[in-house]
C-alpha positions as MATLAB code, in Angstrom:
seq = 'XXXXXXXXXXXXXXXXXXXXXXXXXXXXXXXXXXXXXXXXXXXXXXXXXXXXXXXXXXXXXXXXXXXXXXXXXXXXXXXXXXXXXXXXXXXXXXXXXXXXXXXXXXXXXXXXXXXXXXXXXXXXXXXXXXXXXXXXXXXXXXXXXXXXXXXXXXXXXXXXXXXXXXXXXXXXXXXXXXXXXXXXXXXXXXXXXXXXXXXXXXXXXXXXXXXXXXXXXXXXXXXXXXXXXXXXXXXXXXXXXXXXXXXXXXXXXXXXXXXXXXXXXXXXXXXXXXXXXXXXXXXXXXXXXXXXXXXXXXXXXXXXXXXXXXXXXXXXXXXXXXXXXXXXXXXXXXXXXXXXXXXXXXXXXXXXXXXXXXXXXXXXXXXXXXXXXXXXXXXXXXXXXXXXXXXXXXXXXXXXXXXXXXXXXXXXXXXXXXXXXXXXXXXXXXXXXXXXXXXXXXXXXXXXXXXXXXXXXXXXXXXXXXXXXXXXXXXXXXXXXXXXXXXXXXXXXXXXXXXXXXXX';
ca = [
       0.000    0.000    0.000;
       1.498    3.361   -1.003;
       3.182    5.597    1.584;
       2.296    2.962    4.933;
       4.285    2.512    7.417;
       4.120   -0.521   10.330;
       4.495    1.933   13.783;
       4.707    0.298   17.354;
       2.592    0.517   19.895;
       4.474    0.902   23.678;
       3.509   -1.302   26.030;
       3.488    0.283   29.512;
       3.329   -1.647   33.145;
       2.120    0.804   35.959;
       3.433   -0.329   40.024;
       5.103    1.388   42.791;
       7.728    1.033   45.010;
       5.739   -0.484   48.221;
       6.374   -4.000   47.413;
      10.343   -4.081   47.156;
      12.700   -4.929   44.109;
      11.881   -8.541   43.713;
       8.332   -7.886   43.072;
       9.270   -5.231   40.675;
      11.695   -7.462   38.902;
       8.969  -10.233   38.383;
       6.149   -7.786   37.027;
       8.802   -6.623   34.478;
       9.190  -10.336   33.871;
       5.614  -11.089   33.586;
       5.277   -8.015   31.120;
       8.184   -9.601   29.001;
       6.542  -12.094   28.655;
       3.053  -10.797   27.537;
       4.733   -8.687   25.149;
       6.827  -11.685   23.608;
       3.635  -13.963   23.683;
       1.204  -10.340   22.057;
       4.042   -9.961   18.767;
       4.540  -14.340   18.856;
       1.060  -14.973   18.307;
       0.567  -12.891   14.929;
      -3.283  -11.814   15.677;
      -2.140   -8.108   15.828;
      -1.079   -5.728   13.034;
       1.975   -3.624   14.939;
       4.583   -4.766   17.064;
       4.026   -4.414   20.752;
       6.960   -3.141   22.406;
       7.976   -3.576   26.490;
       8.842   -0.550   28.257;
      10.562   -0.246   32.006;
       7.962   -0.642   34.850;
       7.212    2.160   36.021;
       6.797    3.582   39.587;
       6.455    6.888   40.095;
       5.999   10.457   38.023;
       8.884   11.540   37.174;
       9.250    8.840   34.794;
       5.565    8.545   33.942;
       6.173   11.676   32.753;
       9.073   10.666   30.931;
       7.702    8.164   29.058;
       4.521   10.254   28.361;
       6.592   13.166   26.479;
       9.187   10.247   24.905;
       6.122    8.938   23.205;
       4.862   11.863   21.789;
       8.601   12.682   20.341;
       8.894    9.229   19.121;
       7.269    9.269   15.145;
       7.697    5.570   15.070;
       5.479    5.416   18.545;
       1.894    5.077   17.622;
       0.471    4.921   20.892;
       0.468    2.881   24.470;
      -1.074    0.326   25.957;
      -1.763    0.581   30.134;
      -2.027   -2.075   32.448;
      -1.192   -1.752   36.324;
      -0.480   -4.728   37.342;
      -1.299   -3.722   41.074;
      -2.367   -0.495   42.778;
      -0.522    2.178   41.256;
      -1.481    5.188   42.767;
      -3.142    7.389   39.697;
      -2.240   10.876   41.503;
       1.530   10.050   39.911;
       0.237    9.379   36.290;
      -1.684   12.907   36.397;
       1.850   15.028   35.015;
       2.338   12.372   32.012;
      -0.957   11.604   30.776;
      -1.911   15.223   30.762;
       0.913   15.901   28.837;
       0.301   12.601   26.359;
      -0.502   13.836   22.897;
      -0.622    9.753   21.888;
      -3.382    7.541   22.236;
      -4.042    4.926   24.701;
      -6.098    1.784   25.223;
      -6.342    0.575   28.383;
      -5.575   -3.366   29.338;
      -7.889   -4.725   32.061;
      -5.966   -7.854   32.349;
      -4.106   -9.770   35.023;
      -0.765  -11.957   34.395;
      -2.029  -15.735   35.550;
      -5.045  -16.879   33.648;
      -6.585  -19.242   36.663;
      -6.022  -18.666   40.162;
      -4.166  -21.178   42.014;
      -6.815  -21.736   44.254;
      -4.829  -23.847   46.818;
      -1.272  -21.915   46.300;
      -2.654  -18.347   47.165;
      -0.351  -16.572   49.275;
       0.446  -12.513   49.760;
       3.423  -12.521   47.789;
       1.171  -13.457   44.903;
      -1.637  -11.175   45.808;
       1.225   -8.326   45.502;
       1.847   -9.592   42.030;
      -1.913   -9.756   41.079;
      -4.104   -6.636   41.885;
      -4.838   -5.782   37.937;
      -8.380   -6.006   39.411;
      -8.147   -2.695   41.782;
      -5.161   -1.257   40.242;
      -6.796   -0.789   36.951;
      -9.890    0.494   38.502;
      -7.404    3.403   40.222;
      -5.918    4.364   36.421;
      -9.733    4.446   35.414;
     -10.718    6.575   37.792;
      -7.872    9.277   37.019;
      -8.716    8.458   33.184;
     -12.257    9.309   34.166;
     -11.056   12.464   35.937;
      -9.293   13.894   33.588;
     -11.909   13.303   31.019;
      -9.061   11.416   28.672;
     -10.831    9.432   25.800;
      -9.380    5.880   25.562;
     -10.515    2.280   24.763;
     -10.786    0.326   27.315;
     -10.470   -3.713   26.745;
     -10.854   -6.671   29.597;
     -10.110  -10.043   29.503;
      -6.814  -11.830   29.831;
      -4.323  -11.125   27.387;
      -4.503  -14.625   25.655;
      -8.341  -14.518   24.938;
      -9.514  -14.578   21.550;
     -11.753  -11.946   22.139;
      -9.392   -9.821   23.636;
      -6.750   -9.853   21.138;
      -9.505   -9.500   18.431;
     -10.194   -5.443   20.254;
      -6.617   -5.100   20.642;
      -6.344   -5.805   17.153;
      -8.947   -3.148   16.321;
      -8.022   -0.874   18.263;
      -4.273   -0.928   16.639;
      -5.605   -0.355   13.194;
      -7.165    2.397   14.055;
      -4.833    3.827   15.965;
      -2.667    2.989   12.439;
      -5.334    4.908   10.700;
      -4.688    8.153   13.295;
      -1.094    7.595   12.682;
      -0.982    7.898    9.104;
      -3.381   11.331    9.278;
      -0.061   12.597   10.917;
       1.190   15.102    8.408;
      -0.816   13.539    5.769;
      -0.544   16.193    2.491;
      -4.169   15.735   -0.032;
      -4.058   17.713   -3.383;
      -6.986   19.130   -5.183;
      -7.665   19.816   -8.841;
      -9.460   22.319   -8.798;
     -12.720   23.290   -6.179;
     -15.871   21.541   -5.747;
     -18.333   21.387   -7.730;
     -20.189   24.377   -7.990;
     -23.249   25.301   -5.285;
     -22.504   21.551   -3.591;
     -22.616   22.289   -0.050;
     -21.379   19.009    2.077;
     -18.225   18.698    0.104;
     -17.566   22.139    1.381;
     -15.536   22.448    4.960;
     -13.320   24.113    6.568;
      -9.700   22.953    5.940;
      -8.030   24.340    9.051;
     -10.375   23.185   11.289;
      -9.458   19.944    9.712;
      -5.873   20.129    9.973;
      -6.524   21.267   13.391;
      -8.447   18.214   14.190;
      -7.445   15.129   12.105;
      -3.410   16.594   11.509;
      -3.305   16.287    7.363;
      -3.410   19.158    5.316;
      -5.360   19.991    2.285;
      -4.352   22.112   -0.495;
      -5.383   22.806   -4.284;
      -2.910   22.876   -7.232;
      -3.965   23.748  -10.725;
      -5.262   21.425  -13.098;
      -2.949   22.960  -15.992;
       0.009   21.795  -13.359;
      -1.619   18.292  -13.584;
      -1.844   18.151  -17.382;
       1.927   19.230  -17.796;
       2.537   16.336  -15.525;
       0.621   14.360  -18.068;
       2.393   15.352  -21.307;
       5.701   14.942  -19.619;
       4.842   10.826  -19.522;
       6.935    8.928  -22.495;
       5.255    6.762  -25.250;
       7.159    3.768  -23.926;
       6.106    4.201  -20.410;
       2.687    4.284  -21.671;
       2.933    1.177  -24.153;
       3.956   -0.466  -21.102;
       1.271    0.191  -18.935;
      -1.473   -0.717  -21.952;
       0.209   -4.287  -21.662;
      -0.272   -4.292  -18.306;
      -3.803   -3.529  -18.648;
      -4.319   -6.578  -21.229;
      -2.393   -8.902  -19.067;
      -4.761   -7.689  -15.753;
      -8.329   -7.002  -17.144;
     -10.472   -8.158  -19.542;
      -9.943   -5.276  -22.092;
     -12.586   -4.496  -24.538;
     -11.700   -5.841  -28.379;
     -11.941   -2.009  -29.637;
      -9.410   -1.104  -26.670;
      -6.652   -3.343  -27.530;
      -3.810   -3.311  -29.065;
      -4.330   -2.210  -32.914;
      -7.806   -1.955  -32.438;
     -10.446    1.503  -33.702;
     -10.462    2.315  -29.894;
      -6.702    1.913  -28.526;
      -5.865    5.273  -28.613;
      -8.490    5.966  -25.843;
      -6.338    3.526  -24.169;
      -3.176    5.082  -24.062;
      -4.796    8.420  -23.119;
      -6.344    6.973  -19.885;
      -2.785    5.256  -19.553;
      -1.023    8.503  -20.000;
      -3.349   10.423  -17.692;
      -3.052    7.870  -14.873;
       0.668    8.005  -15.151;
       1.240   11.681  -15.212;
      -1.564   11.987  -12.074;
       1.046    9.029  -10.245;
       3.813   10.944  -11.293;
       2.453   13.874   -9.779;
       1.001   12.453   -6.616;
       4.650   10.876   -5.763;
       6.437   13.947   -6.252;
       4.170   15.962   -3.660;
       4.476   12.407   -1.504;
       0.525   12.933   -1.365;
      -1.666   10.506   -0.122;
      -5.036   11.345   -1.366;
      -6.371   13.444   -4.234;
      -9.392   15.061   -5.731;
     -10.627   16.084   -9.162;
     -13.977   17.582  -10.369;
     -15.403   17.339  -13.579;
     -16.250   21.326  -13.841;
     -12.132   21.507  -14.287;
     -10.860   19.299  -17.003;
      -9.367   21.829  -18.810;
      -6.424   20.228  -21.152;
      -7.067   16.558  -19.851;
      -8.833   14.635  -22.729;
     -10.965   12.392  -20.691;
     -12.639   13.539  -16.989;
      -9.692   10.579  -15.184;
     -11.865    7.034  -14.240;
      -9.656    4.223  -14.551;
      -6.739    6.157  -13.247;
      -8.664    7.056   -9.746;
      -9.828    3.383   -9.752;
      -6.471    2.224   -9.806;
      -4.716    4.866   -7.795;
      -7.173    4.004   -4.884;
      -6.409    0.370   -4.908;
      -3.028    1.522   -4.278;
      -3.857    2.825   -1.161;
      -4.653    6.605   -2.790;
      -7.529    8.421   -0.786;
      -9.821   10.034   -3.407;
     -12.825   12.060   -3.096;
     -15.138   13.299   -6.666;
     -16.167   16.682   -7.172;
     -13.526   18.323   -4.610;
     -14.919   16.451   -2.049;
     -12.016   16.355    0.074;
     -12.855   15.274    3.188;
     -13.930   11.989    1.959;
     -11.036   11.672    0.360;
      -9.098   11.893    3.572;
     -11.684   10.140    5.420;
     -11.358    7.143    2.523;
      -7.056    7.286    2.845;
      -7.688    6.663    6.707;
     -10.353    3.712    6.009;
      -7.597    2.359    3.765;
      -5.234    2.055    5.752;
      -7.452    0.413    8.559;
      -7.879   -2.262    7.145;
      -5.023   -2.416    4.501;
      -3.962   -5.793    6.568;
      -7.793   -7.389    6.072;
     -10.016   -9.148    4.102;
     -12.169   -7.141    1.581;
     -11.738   -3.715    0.109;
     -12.489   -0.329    0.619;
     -13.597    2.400   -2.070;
     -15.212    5.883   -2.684;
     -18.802    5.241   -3.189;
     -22.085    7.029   -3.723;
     -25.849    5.788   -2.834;
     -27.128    6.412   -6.461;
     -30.522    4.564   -6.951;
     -33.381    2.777   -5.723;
     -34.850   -0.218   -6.360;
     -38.277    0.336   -4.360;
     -39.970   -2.952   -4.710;
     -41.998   -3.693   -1.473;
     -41.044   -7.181   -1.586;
     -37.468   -5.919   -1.010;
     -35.729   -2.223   -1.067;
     -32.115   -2.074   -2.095;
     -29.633    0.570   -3.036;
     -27.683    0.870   -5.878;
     -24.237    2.336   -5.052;
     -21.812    3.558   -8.218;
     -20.185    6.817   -9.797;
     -19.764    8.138  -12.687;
     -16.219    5.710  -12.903;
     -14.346    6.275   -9.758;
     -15.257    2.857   -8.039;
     -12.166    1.337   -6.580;
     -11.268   -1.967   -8.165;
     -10.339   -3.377   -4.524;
     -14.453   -4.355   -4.112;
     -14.250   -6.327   -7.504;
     -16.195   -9.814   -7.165;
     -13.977  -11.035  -10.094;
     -11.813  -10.049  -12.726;
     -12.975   -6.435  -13.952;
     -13.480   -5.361  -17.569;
     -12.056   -2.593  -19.001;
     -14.112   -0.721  -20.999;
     -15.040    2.520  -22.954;
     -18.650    4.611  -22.835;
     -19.756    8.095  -22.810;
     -20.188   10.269  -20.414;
     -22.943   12.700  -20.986;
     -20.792   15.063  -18.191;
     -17.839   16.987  -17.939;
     -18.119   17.244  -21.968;
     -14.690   15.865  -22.775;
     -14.168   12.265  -24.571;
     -15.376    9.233  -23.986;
     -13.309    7.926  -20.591;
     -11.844    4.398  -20.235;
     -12.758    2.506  -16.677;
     -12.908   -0.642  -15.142;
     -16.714   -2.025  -14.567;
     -17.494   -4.784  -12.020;
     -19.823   -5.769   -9.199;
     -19.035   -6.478   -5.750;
     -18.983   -9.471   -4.030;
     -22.000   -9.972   -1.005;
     -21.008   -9.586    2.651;
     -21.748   -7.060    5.137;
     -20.197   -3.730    4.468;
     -20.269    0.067    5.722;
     -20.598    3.059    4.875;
     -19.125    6.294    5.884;
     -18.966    9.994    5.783;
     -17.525   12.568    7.396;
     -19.336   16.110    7.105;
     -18.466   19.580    9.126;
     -21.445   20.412   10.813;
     -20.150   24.099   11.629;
     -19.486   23.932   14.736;
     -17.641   20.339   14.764;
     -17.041   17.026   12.328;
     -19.292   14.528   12.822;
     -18.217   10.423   11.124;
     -21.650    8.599   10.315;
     -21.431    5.032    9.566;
     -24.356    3.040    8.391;
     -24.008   -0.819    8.291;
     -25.196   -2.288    5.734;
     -25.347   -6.139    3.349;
     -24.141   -6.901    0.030;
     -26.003   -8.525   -2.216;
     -25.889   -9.572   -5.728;
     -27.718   -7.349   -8.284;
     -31.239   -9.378   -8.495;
     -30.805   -9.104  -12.264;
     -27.752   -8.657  -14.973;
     -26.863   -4.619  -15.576;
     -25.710   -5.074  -18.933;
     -26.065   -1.643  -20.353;
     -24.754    0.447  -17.031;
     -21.121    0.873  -17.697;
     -20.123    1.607  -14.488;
     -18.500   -0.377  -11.319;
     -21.154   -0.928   -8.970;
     -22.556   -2.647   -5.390;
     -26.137   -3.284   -4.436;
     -26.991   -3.117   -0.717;
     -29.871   -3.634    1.798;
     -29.768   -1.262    4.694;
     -29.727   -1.812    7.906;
     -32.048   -2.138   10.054;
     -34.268   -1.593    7.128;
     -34.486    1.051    4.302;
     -36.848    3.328    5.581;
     -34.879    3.660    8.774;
     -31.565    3.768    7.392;
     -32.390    6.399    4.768;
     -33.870    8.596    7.092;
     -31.481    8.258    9.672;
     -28.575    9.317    7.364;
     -30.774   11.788    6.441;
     -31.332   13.337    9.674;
     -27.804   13.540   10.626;
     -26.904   14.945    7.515;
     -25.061   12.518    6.013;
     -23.136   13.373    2.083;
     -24.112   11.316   -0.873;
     -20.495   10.522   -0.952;
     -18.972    8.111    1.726;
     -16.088    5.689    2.243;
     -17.402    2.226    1.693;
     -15.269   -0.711    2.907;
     -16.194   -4.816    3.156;
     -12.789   -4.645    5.206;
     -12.966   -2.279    8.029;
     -16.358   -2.501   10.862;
     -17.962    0.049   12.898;
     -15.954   -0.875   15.916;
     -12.450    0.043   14.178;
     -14.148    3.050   13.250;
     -15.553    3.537   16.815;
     -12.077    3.319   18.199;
     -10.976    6.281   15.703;
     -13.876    8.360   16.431;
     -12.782    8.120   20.403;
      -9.144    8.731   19.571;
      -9.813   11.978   17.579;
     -12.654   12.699   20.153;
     -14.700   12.894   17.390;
     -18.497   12.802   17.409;
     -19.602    8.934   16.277;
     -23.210    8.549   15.165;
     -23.842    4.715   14.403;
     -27.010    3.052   11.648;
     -27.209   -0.275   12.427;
     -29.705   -3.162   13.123;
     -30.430   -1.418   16.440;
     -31.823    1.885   15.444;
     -35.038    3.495   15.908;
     -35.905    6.493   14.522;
     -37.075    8.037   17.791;
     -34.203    7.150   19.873;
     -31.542    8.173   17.048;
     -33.200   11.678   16.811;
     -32.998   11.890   20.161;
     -29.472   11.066   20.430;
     -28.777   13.493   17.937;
     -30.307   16.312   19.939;
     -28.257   14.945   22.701;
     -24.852   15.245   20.986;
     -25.756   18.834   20.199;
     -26.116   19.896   23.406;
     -22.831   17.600   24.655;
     -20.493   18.765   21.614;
     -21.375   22.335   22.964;
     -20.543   21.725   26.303;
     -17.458   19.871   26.281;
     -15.651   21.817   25.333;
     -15.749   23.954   28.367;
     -15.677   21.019   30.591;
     -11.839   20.104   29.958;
      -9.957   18.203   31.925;
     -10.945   19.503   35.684;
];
């Protein structure tokens, strides 16, 4: 996947001095030996990595600001083994700038119910110590996940797992640079926002470069780079008989070839990770760019249509989520009904940008027009996706704060063949029905444009939403209409609030 990197999560042991050297020495054992078993056993996607007990604040503290000067550090894990007194950790974690899941987990498994003495009492007090740290966590209103269970459960692993990949997600937002070609469409409102009070929020920055810098990049690519790529296409997809080599239609071809080269080319030299384009500002490209965006997003590319930038970012992050998991993940828009009262479904496309990642099979490269954007017929990929459960989300600026909507929802097979819509495509039930699910979006203002993934769930997109302390609002089997308009006034009044609250 283009520009990822693996960071390492810390894993931190919190004690004190009241029980003498020897228990120290075997809690930093016991830790080793958690970590070791965490990075052995291959369920998680970072490396765990063993830090020093620690006893008191000085070197809470420490470790607090080394993690947030540490790029490679992604974020801790906390577990007190025993009662560490949570009036030390108050200097570091008010200083942390990382994020932090919290371990409510003990170092034996069973207790050894005929063997119990004080000396392993000492050892074992995970069960009031970690209530302590939650209680400062609490107190200083900190926003963390917290996950119990012992450290070998399947379960447990499964949210530290989750919570990593987001945390990966948070960690690749760092710094994060997205170019747009030109603005958004014209009089669209939700791909509107305001870019600093994203940069401010989520750490990436977004900035717009002219499309005639684009096409230079675009004439600069060679005629044998381009030849190249056209094999590639043959040897990948099933290309249309008019498209290949030699054929009426081949040119088109090498101009969709020679656009998504020069739009790489580009993209690397800025080390961008994302990108968006609008139709309304083509000038000098001779086809609005499909199969170049479809491809670029399977390489790991965030992309948003019509300048929609923040779901372009919001699609990067979603990426790399779940870059290590089964399924894909691509731009998407809810496009059409099928209102049949024996059985509502959506019908999700674009005009081409559908990321070949959610491809049931081998796609097929062909060529249509495009009664938009009034430039030449484009080239793109057309496929359906594969059934399975699946989300969708979006990220909108409400004003006075983002809010990240995600509405679960399942795959299924078109009920009939689409042969004459030359587009990539998935059709969807919602959950926990249509009715609901539309309106819900609806009233929480939701875009038409979201990041849809078969790859990443709600709860790794939970765990980002608490990182960024970012306002969540969940569609799933479990809404009701009343209750999620309630909850909606609810999170008004909250998301004005808290920010006076603080950390008191």
């Amino acid at each position: 996947m283009k520009n990822l990197v693996a960071p390492e999560i810390w894993f931190v042991t919190g004690s004190q001095h009241l029980y003498g050297p020897a228990a120290l020495k075997q809690v930093a054992l016991n830790s080793q030996h958690i970590v070791a078993a965490l990075n052995e056993g291959k369920t998680l996607p970072l490396k765990v990595v063993f830090k020093p007990v620690l006893t008191g604040p000085d070197e809470i503290r420490q470790l607090c600001l080394d993690a947030n000067h540490t790029a490679g550090c992604a974020g801790l894990v906390l577990w007190m083994h025993t009662f560490s007194p949570s009036k030390m950790w108050i200097g570091g974690l008010s200083s942390l700038r990382k994020p932090f899941l919290h371990l409510h987990t003990q170092f034996n498994r069973d207790l050894p119910w005929a063997d119990i003495d004080m000396d392993f009492m000492n050892l074992n007090q995970a069960a009031h110590g970690d209530r302590e740290a939650g209680f400062i966590h609490t107190r200083l209103r900190l926003n963390r996940k917290v996950v119990v269970g012992h450290w070998s459960d399947g379960q447990t692993l499964g949210q530290l797992a989750a919570w990593m990949r987001a945390v990966r997600g948070w960690h690749d937002m760092q710094g994060a640079k997205f170019a747009r070609f030109g603005d958004n469409m014209r009089q669209v409102a939700v791909t509107e926002g305001d870019k600093v009070a994203a940069e401010a929020k989520f750490g990436y920055s977004v900035n717009g470069y002219g499309i005639g810098e684009l096409v230079k990049s675009v004439g600069e690519v060679s005629d044998a780079a381009v030849t190249a790529l056209c094999s590639e296409y043959e040897s990948r997809y099933t290309v249309a008989k008019e498209l290949r080599k030699g054929a009426e239609r081949h040119e088109s071809l090498r101009v969709g070839a020679r656009i998504e080269l020069g739009l790489r080319a580009f993209l690397e030299a800025g080390d961008f990770k994302g990108f968006t384009t609008t139709f309304e500002d083509l000038v000098g490209l001779q086809q609005l760019p499909g199969l170049a965006v479809q491809r670029l997003m399977a390489d790991g590319y965030g992309f948003g249509a019509e300048g929609d930038w923040k779901t372009a970012a919001l699609l990067r992050t979603v990426k790399v989520i779940g870059a290590d998991l089964k399924g894909g993940t691509s731009f998407m828009e809810d496009y059409t009904y099928h209102l049949n009262p024996n059985g509502h479904l959506v019908l999700g496309a674009h005009m081409l940008e559908i990321c070949e990642s959610i491809a049931a099979g081998k796609p097929s490269l062909e060529i249509h027009p495009l009664g938009i954007g009034g430039k030449e017929d484009p080239v793109r990929l057309v496929f359906d996706t594969p059934p399975g459960p699946a989300i969708n989300a979006s990220l909108i600026d409400l004003g006075n704060r983002f809010r990240l909507l995600v509405h679960e929802v399942d795959v299924v097979a078109p009920p009939q063949a689409l042969p004459k819509l030359p587009v990539a495509r998935a059709v969807w039930k919602n959950r926990p029905d249509f009715k609901t699910g539309c309106a819900a979006w609806i009233y929480a203002g939701g875009a038409h444009h979201t990041a849809f993934s078969q790859a990443v769930t709600t709860e790794h997109l939970e765990d980002l939403a608490e990182i960024l302390n970012l306002e969540l609002v969940v569609i799933d089997n479990d809404t009701t209409l009343r209750s999620f308009k309630q909850d909606l006034r609810n999170n008004e009044l909250y998301y004005h609030l808290a920010p006076g609250l603080g950390r008191l």
